[in-house]
C-alpha positions in Angstrom: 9.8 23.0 21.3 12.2 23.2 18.3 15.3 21.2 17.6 17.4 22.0 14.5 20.7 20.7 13.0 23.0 18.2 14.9 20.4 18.5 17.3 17.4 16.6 15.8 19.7 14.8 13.9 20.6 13.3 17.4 17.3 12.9 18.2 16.4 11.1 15.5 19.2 8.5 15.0 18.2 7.7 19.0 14.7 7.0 17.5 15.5 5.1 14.7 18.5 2.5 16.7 15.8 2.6 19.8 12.8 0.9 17.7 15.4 -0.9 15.1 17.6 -3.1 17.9 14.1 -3.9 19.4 13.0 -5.5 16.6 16.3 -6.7 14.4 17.2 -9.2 17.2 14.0 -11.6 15.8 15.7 -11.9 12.6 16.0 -15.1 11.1 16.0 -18.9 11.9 17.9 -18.4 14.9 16.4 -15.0 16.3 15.5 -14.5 19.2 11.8 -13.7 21.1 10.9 -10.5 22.5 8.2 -10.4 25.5 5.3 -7.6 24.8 3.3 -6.4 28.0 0.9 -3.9 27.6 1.1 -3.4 31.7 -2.2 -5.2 32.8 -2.0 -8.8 33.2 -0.9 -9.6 28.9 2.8 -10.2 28.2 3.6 -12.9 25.3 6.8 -14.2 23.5 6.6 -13.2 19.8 9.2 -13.1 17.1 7.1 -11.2 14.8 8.8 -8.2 13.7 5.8 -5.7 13.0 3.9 -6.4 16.6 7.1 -5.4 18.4 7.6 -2.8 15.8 4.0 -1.0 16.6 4.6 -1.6 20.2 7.9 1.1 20.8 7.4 4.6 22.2 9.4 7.1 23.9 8.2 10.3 25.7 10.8 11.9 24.0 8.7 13.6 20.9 11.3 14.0 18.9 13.0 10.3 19.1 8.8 9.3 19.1 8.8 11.3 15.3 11.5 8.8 14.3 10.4 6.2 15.7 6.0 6.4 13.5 8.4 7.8 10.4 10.6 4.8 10.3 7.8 2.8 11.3 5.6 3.4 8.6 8.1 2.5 6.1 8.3 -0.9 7.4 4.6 -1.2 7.3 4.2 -0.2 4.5 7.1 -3.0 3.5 4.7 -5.6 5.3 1.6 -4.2 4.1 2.8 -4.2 0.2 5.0 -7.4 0.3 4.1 -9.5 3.4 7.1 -9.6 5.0 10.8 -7.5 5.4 9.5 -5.4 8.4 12.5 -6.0 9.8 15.0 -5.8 7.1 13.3 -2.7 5.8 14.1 -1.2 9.9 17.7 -2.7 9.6 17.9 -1.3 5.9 17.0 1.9 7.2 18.7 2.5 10.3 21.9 1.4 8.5 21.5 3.6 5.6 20.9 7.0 8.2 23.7 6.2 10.0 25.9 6.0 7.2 24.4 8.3 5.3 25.3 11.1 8.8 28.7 10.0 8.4 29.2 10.5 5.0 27.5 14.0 5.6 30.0 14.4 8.2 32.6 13.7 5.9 31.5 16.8 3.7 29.4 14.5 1.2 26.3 16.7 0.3 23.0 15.8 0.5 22.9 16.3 -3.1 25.1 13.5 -3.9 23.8 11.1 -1.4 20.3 11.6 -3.4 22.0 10.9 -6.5 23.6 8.0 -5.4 20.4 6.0 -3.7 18.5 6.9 -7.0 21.2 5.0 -8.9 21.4 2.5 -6.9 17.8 2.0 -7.0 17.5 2.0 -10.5 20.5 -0.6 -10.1 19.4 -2.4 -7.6 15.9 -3.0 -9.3 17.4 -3.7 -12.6 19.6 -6.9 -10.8 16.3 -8.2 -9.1 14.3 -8.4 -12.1 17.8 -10.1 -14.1 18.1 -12.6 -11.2 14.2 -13.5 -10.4 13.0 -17.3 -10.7 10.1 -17.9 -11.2 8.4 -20.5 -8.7 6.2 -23.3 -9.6 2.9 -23.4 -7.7 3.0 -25.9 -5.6 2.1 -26.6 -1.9 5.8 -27.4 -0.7 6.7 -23.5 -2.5 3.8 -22.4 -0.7 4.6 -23.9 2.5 8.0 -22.8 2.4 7.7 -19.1 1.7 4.9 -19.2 4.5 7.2 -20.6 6.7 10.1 -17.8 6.5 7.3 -15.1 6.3 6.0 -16.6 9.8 9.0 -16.8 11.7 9.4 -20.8 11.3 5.9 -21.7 12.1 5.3 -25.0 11.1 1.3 -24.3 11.7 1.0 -21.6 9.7 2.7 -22.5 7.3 0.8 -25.8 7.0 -2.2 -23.8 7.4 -1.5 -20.9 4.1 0.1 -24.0 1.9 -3.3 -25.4 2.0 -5.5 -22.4 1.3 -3.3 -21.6 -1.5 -3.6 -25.2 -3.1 -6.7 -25.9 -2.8 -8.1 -22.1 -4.1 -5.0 -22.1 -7.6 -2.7 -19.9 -8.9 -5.8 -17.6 -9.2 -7.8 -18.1 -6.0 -7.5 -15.4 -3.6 -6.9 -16.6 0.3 -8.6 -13.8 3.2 -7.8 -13.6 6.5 -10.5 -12.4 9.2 -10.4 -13.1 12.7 -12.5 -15.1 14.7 -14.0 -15.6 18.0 -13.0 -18.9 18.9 -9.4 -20.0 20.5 -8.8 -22.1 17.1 -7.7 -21.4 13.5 -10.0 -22.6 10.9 -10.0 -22.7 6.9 -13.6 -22.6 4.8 -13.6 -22.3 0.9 -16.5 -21.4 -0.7 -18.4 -22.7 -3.4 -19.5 -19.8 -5.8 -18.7 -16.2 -6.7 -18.3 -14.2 -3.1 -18.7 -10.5 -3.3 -18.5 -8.0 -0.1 -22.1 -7.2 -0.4 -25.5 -7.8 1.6 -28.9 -7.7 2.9 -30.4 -4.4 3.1 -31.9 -5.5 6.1 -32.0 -8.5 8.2 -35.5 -8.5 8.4 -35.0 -10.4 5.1 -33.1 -13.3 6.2 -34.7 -16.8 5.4 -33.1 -18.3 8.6 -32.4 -16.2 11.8 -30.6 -19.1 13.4 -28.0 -18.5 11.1 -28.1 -14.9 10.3 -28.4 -15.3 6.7 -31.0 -15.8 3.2 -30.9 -18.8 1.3 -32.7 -19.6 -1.5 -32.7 -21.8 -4.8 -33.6 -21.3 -8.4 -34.0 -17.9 -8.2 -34.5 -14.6 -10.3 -32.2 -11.5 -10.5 -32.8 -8.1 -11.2 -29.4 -6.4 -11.5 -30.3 -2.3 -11.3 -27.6 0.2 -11.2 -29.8 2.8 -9.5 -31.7 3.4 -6.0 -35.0 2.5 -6.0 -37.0 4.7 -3.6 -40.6 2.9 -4.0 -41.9 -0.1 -5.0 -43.4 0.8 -7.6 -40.0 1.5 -9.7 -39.7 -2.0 -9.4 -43.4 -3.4 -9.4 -43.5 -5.0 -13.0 -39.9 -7.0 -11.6 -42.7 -8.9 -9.2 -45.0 -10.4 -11.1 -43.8 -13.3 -12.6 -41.5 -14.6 -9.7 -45.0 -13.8 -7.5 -46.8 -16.0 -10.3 -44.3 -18.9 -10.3 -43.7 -18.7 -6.7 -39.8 -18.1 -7.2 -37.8 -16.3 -5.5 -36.1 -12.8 -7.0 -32.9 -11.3 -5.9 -33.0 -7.6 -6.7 -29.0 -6.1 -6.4 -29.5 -2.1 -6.5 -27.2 1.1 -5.1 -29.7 1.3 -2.3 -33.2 1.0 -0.7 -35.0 3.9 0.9 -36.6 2.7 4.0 -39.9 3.1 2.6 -39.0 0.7 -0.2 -37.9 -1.7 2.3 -41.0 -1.8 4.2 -43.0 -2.3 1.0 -40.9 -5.1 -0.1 -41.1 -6.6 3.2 -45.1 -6.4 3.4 -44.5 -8.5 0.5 -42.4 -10.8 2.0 -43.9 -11.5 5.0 -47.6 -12.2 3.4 -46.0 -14.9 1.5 -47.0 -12.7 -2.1 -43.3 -13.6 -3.1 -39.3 -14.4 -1.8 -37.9 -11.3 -2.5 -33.8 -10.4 -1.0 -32.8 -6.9 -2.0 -29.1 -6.6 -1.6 -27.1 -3.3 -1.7 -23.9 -2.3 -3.6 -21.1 -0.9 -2.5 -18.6 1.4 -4.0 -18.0 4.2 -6.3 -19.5 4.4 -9.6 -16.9 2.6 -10.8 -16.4 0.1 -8.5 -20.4 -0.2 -8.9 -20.5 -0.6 -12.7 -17.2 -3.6 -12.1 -19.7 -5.4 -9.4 -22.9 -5.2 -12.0 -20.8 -6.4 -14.8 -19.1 -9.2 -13.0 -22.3 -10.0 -11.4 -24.3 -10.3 -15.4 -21.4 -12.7 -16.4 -22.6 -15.3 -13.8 -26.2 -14.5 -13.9 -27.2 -13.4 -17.5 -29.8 -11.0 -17.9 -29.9 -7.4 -18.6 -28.4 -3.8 -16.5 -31.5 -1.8 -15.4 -30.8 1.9 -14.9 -34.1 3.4 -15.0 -38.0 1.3 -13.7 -39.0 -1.6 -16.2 -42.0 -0.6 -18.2 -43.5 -3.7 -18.5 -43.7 -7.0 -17.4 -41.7 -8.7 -19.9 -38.3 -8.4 -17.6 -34.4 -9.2 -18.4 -34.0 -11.4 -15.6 -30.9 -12.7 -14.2 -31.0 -16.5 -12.7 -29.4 -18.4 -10.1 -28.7 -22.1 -8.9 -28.2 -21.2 -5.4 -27.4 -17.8 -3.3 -26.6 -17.1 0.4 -26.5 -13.5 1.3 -25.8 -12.2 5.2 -25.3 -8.5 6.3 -22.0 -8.5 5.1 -21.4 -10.7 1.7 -23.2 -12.7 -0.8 -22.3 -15.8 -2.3 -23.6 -16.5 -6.1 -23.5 -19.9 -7.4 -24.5 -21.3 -11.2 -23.9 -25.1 -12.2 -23.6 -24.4 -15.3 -22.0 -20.9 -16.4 -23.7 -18.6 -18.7 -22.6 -18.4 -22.0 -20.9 -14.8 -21.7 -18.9 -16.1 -18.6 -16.0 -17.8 -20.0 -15.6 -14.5 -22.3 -16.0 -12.0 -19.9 -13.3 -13.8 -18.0 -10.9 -14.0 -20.9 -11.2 -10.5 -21.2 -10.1 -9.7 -17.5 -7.2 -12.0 -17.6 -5.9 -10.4 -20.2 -6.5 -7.4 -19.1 -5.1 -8.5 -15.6 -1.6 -9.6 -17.6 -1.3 -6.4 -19.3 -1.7 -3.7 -16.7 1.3 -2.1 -14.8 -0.2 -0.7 -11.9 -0.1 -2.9 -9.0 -3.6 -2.0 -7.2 -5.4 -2.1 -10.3 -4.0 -5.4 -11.4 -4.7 -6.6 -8.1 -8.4 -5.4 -8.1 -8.4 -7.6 -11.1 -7.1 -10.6 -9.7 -9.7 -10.3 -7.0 -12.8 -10.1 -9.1 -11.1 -12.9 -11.5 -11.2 -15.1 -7.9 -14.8 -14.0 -7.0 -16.2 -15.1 -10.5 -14.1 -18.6 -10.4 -15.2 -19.2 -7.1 -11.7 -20.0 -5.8 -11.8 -18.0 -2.4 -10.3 -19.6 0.9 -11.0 -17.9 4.0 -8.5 -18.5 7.1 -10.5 -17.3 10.2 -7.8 -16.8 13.0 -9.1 -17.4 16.7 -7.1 -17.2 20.2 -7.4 -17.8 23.4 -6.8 -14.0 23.9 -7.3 -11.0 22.4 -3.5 -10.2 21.7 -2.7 -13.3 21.2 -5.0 -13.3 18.6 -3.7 -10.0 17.0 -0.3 -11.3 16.7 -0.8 -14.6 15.0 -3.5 -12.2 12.9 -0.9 -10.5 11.7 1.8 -13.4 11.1 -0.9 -15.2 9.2 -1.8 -12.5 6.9 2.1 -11.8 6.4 2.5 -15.3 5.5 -0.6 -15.2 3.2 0.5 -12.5 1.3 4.0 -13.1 0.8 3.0 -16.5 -0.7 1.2 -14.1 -3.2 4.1 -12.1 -4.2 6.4 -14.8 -4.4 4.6 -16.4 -7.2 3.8 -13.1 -8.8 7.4 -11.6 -9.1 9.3 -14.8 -8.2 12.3 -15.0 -6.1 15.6 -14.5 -5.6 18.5 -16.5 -3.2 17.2 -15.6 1.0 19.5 -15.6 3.8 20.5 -11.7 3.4 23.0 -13.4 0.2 21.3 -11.6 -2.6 21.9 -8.3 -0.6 25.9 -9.1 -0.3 26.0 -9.9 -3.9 24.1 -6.5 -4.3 26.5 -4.5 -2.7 29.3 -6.4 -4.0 28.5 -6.3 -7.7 26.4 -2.8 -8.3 27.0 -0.3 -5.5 29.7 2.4 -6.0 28.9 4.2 -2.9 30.6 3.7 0.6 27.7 5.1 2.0 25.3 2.3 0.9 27.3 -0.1 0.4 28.0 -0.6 3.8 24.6 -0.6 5.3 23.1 -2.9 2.0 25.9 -5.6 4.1 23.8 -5.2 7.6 20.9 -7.6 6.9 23.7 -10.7 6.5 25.8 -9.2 9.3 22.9 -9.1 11.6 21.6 -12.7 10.7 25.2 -13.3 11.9 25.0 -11.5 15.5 22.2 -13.5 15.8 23.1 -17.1 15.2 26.8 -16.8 16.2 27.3 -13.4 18.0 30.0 -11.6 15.8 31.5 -13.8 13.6 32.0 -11.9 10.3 30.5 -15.2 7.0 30.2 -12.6 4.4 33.2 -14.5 2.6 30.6 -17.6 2.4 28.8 -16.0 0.2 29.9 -16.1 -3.5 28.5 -16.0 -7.3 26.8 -19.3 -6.4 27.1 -20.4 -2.6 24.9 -18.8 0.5 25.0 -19.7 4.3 21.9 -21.6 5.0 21.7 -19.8 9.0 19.4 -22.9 9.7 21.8 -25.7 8.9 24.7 -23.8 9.4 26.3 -25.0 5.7 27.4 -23.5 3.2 25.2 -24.3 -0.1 23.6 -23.7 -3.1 20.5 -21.7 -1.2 18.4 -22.3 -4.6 18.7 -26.0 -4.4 17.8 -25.9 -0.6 15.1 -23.7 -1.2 16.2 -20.7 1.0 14.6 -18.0 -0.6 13.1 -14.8 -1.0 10.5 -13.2 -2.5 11.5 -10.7 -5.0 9.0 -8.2 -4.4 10.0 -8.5 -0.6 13.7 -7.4 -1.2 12.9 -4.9 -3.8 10.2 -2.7 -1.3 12.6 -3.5 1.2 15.5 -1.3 -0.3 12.7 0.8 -1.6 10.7 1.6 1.5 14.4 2.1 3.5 15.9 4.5 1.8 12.9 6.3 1.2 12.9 6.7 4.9 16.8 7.3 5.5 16.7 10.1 2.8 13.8 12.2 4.6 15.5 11.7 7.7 19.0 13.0 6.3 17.2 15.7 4.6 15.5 16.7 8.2 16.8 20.0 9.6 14.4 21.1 12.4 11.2 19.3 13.9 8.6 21.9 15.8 6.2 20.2 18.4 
């Protein structure tokens, strides 16, 4: 099949208003639920504008094309930012159908380029003038949760926590659980996504894990194929009857069942865990790893006896992570960590600055993990997913700041730095929608001036800074971002082959 012109066009707008009014009537304080039923026996209420965004199909493939294209640029809004899935779809849809009028109209493509990129530029300029920054505090916290999470008092209770008890530069994970409850652990020590080569190595196999105390390290950046790469590393924790915790690229089985003879005739505690990674990654993990544990990076077999050890207060180690722990750090730690927080503060590129910030967390030990449970298995997905939504749009709040919520930093937007009809009027669709859905269609973009929002909750009008409705910045700016992206591929879309 091919369509082409008006034709896909068509097509197209019908995806993008089918999977948009699904989702865009769950916006705000007063939106409304939408039931998801996957045509067995599970159908639940949700508000959550990603699960009933990844839950809309058609037959149709062309309106199903529009549907993943748009789709994905709200993910990716979620996915970045935490939240805006469903200002990103509103953002979008609005922008392609103005953007096909103004095409109608005779406005080239051309132009309509021209004008989103200034716009952008514009638009991203205002954000970064208008920004506050927020304090870190567990009411901020709680509140920002709260919006990302659809008004979820729970939640919100449950990411303010995390995020006060871990600091500014803790790091909170979500994982889910098998239980029908939501609980919070925070670790004590340096955790780092590696583990046991094999679990024939664990200490206890009630718990699944190795513990041990007062124990050697040999960091090598390497593979070790036999035991006797590695045979002068044994002597002296088999002498003292210590423990030694050997962190290498990998283990050849052979090596494995040396070690293990070892270990099982009681000739020494020995835990071989394996690195992950690229080179890279690897030569970050054995670096971070020497701050906490001292000793020296072996690349090639020691030659003698007289080994660069590492030492440790305490480790656990299962299949899947390891946690480190010193009392007292070594005397390279507090530099080594200087060095990446400055290097954290000067470097633009988000993932690499974000890699940062997570190895900063693993060496201060300031890691919460929120382990979601439910009594089903969707369920479970959806609060999943509105929990980690909620936990990383705390994040961004406090690492771009924020900017006035309730859709009134969009009006002022359109208002104060948009020269186009074309977006203009779709930048306007966030607030008018917030509208529709607290009041049906009463027009309150007049409520919103220099310095006055509506608050949708309390039905005022206020000072939304004062009141604490806000947004994160980073949540508005991929919102625009990510939407007209989208809405400029789809206006630039002339035929679709399937």
């Amino acid at each position: 099949m091919i369509l082409q012109g008006k034709e896909i066009r068509s097509k197209l707008k019908e995806g993008v208003d089918l999977i948009t009014d699904a989702v865009k009537v769950t916006l705000g304080p007063k939106g409304r639920n939408v039931i998801l039923y996957d045509g067995s026996d599970n159908a639940y209420l949700t508000k959550d504008g990603i699960s009933v965004a990844s839950r809309v199909y058609s037959e149709d493939p062309a309106i199903n094309a529009a549907i993943k294209i748009v789709r994905e640029a709200s993910e990716k809004t979620a996915r970045d930012a935490g939240d805006g899935t469903t200002t990103s779809l509103i953002l979008a849809q609005a922008l392609f159908n103005e953007g096909l009028k103004a095409l109608d109209n005779g406005v080239s493509i051309v132009d309509i380029r021209k004008h989103y990129s200034d716009f952008l530029e514009k638009a991203n300029s205002y954000l970064k003038n208008n920004a506050r920054n927020l304090d870190y505090t567990y009411d901020n916290a709680k509140y920002i949760a709260y919006i990302s999470a659809n008004n979820d008092e729970d939640i919100a209770k449950i990411v303010a926590e995390a995020y006060s008890k871990v600091g500014k530069e803790g790091s909170v994970i979500v994982e889910q659980y098998d239980e029908p409850y939501t609980k919070v652990e925070y670790i004590e020590g340096s955790r780092y996504k590696i583990g046991i080569a094999s679990k024939d190595f664990y200490s206890s196999k009630r718990k699944n894990e190795a513990q041990y105390s007062d124990a050697y390290v040999l960091l090598y950046n390497n593979d070790i194929k036999s035991i006797d790469e590695i045979k002068y590393a044994l002597v002296k924790p088999a002498e003292q009857k210590k423990p030694i915790v050997i962190v290498a690229n990998d283990f050849s089985e052979i090596c494995l069942s040396q070690l293990y003879t070892n270990y099982i005739k009681g000739v020494v505690n020995v835990l071989p865990i394996k690195s992950i990674g690229s080179s890279y990654h690897r030569r970050d993990l054995f670096n971070d790893i020497q701050s906490i544990t001292g000793g020296k990076i072996y690349e090639s077999r020691p030659t003698s006896t007289d080994v660069d050890f590492g030492k440790l207060d305490k480790i656990k180690s299962t299949l899947i992570e390891t946690v480190l722990y010193n009392a007292a750090p070594r005397p390279k730690y507090i530099e080594y960590l200087d060095i990446l927080k400055e290097n954290m503060e000067n470097e633009k590129a988000a993932p690499i600055k974000e890699l940062l910030r997570q190895r900063i967390s693993s060496l201060n030990g300031n890691i919460a993990t929120i382990y979601v449970g439910g009594t089903t298995t969707v369920e479970q997905k959806e609060r999943y997913d509105r929990i980690e939504d909620a936990v990383c749009a705390v994040k961004v709040a406090f690492e771009e700041g924020v900017i006035d919520g309730g859709g009134s930093t969009l009006v002022r937007m359109a208002r104060e730095i948009c020269d186009y009809d074309e977006i203009k009027n779709a930048i306007y669709a966030p607030f008018n929608q917030l509208c529709t859905n607290s009041y049906g269609r009463i027009e309150l973009v007049d409520k919103v001036t220099d310095t006055l929002g509506w608050n949708f909750l309390t039905d005022t009008q206020e000072n939304l800074s004062e009141s604490s409705v806000i947004d994160p910045v980073k949540v508005v700016r991929l919102s625009i971002e990510n939407s007209m992206s989208v809405a400029l591929q789809l206006l630039t879309t002339e035929a679709l082959v399937c």
